[in-house]
C-alpha positions in Angstrom: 121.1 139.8 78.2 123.7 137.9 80.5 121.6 138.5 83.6 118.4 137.0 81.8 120.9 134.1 80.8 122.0 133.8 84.5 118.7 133.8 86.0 117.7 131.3 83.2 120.9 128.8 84.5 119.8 129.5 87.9 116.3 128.7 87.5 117.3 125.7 85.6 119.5 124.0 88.3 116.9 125.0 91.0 114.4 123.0 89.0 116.9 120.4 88.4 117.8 120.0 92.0 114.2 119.6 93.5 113.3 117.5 90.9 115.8 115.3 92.2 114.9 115.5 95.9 111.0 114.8 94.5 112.1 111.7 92.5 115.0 110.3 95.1 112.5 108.7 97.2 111.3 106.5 94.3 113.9 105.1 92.9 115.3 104.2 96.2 111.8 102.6 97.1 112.5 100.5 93.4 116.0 99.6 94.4 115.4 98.6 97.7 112.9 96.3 96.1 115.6 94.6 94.4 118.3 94.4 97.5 119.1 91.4 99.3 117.7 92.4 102.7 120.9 92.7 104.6 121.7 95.3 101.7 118.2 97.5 101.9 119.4 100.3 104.6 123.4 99.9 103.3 123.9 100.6 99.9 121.7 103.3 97.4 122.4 100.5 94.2 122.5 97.4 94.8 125.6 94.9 94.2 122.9 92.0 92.9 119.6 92.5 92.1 117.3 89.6 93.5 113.5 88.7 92.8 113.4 87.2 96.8 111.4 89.8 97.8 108.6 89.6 94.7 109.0 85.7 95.5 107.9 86.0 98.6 104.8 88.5 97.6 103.6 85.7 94.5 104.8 82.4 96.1 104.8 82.8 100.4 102.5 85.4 101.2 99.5 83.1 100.5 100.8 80.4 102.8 100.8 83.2 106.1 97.4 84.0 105.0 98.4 87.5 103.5 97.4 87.1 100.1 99.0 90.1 98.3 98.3 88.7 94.5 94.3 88.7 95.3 94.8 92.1 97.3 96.1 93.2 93.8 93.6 91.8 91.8 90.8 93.2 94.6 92.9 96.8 93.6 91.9 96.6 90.1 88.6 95.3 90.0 87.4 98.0 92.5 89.0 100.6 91.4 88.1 99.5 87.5 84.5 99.2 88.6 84.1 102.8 90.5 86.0 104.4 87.5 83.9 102.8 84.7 80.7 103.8 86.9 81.7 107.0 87.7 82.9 108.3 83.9 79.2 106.6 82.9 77.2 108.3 85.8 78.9 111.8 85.3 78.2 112.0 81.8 74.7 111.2 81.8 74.0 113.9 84.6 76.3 116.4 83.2 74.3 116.2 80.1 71.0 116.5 81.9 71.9 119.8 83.7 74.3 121.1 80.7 72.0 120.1 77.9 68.2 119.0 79.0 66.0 122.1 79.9 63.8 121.2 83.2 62.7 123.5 86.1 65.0 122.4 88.9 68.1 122.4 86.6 69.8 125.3 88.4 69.4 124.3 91.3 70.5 120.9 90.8 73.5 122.0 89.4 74.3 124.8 92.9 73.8 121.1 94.8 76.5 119.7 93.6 78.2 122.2 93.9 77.4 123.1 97.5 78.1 119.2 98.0 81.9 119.5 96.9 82.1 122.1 99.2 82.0 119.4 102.1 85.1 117.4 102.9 85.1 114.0 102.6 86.1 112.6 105.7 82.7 113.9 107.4 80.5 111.4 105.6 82.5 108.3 107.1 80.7 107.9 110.4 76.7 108.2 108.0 78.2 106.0 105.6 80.0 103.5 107.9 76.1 103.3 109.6 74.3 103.4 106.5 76.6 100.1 105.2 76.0 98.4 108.7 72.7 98.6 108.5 72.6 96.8 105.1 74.8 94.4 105.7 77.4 95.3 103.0 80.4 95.6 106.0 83.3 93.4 104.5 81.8 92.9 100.9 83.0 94.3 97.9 79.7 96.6 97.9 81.4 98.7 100.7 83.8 99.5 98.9 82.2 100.3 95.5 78.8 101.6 96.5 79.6 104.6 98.6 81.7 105.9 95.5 79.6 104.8 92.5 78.5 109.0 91.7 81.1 111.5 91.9 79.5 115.4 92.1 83.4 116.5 91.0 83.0 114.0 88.1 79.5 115.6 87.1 80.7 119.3 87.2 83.6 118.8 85.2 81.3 117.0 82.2 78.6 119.6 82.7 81.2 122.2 82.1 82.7 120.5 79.0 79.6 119.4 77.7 78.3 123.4 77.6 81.1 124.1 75.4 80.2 122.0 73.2 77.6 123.1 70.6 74.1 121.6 70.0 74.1 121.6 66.4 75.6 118.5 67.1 73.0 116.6 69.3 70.1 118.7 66.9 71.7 116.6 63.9 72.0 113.7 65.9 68.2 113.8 67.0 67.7 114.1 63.2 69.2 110.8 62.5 66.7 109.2 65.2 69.5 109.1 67.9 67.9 109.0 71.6 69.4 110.8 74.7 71.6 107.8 76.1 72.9 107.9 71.9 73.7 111.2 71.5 75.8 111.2 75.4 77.8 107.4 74.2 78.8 108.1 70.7 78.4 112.0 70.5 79.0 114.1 73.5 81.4 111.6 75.3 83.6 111.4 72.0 84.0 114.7 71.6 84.6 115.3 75.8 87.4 112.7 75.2 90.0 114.6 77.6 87.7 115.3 80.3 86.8 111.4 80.5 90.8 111.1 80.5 90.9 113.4 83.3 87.8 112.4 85.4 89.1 108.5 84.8 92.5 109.0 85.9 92.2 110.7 89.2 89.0 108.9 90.4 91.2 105.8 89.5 93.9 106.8 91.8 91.9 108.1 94.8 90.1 104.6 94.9 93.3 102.9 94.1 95.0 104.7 97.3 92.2 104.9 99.2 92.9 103.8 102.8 90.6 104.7 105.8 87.7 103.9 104.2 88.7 100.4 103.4 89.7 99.6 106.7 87.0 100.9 107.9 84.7 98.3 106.5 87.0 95.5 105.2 88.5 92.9 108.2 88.8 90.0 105.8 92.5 89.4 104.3 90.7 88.2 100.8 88.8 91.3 100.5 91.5 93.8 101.4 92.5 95.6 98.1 96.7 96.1 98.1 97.0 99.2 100.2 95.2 98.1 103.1 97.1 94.7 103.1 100.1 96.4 102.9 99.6 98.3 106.1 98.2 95.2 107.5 101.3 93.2 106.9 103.4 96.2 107.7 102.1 96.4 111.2 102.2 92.5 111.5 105.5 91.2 110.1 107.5 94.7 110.3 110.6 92.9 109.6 110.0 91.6 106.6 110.8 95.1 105.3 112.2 93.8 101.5 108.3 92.5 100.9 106.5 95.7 101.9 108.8 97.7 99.5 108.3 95.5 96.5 104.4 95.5 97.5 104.6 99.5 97.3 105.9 98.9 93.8 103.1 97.1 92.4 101.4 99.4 94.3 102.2 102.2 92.5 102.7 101.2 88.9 99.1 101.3 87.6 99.1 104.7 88.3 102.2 105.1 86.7 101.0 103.3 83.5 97.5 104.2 83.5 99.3 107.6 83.4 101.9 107.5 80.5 98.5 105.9 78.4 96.4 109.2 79.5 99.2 111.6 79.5 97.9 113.1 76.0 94.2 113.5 77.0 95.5 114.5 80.5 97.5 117.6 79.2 95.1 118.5 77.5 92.9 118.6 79.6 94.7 120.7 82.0 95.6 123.1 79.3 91.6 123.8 78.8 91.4 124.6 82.3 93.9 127.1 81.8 92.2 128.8 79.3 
């Protein structure tokens, strides 16, 4: 009984300790937001905290032509957009290949999942072609286009939506309900964690998407945050105070959209499990 008590302890502080060295990083990134600059590389807590630096990001940015407000607001509407499109598009065809009965169903369904297969970063040179020859380089489209359908998205509603019983769209059909209905108010209701889930993490991999944006984005009012960021970074290294209160806005959506999902998200992950 002792040694299962000392093993627990052990474990315990282990687990204590790395969390630690995981979450070090970002509370020194949030400090060092708040430091005078001469104090950023000195001191873990600052002696006064000081808004200079998120000045500087709302205020003085714009006047260098680095405007990091719109980069935010380009952030959210693109990443808002995809998300909403995706969550929409994903249910639809996950209903079609879980629920509708058609001869190439099967099939369809092995193509998306041969497509996941794939890794992402060999579609860049096709698409970056494809965009140039449509004249969407350093648009919004660019950037929203290419990521509109997600095949991950679709197999994870196909797979939720087979679990799901069709007494429920046989009553619905019953009541009068047509197909796009029966997927908004029935099927997407009750698949309420898998939207949570498919949401949250196409939401952060358009939010922190990188190479793609620069890829196709050169104007400064177009960038979204994390390309700006890097842009700035590379330009005006030493202004080192901005870039780490810029990382902080950068990563509180995520944070928040997060701590809103966090029920739905569990859950989620504890149906995978099962």
């Amino acid at each position: 009984m002792r040694k299962k008590r000392s093993a627990s302890v052990v474990l315990h502080v282990v687990m204590l300790l790395l969390a630690v060295v995981w979450i070090y990083p970002y509370f020194w990134l949030v400090f060092s937001s708040f430091k005078p600059a001469r104090e950023i590389f000195t001191t873990f807590i600052p002696s006064n905290f000081t808004l200079e630096h998120y000045r500087f990001i709302f205020f003085m940015s714009e006047k260098i032509g680095r405007p990091f407000v719109k980069a935010l607001m380009n952030s959210i509407f693109i990443s808002s957009t995809v998300t909403f499109s995706v969550v929409v598009t994903s249910a639809f065809i996950g209903f079609a290949i879980s629920k509708v009965r058609f001869r190439l169903s099967r099939y369809t369904f092995n193509f998306i999942i041969y497509q996941m297969l794939f890794p992402g970063f060999m579609f860049l040179i096709p698409l970056f072609v494809l965009m140039k020859n449509l004249g969407m380089l350093n648009t919004y489209s660019a950037l929203i286009v290419p990521s509109l359908v997600s095949a991950w998205g679709v197999f994870m509603f196909s797979q939720s939506f087979k679990s799901i019983p069709d007494d429920y769209i046989d009553a619905a059909k019953i009541d009068g309900a047509n197909r796009i209905w029966i997927v908004l108010r029935v099927m997407l209701p009750l698949s309420r964690s898998t939207a949570s889930i498919v949401g949250l993490f196409t939401f952060i991999g358009i939010w922190d998407n990188f190479l793609w944006p620069l890829m196709v984005i050169k104007d400064y009012n177009k960038m979204p945050l994390s390309v700006l960021l890097a842009a700035f970074n590379h330009e005006y290294a030493s202004y080192v105070g901005p870039i780490f209160a810029g990382s902080v806005l950068q990563m509180m959506p995520m944070v928040l959209i997060f701590l809103v999902l966090r029920k739905y998200f569990l859950q989620g992950i504890s149906m995978s499990f099962k």
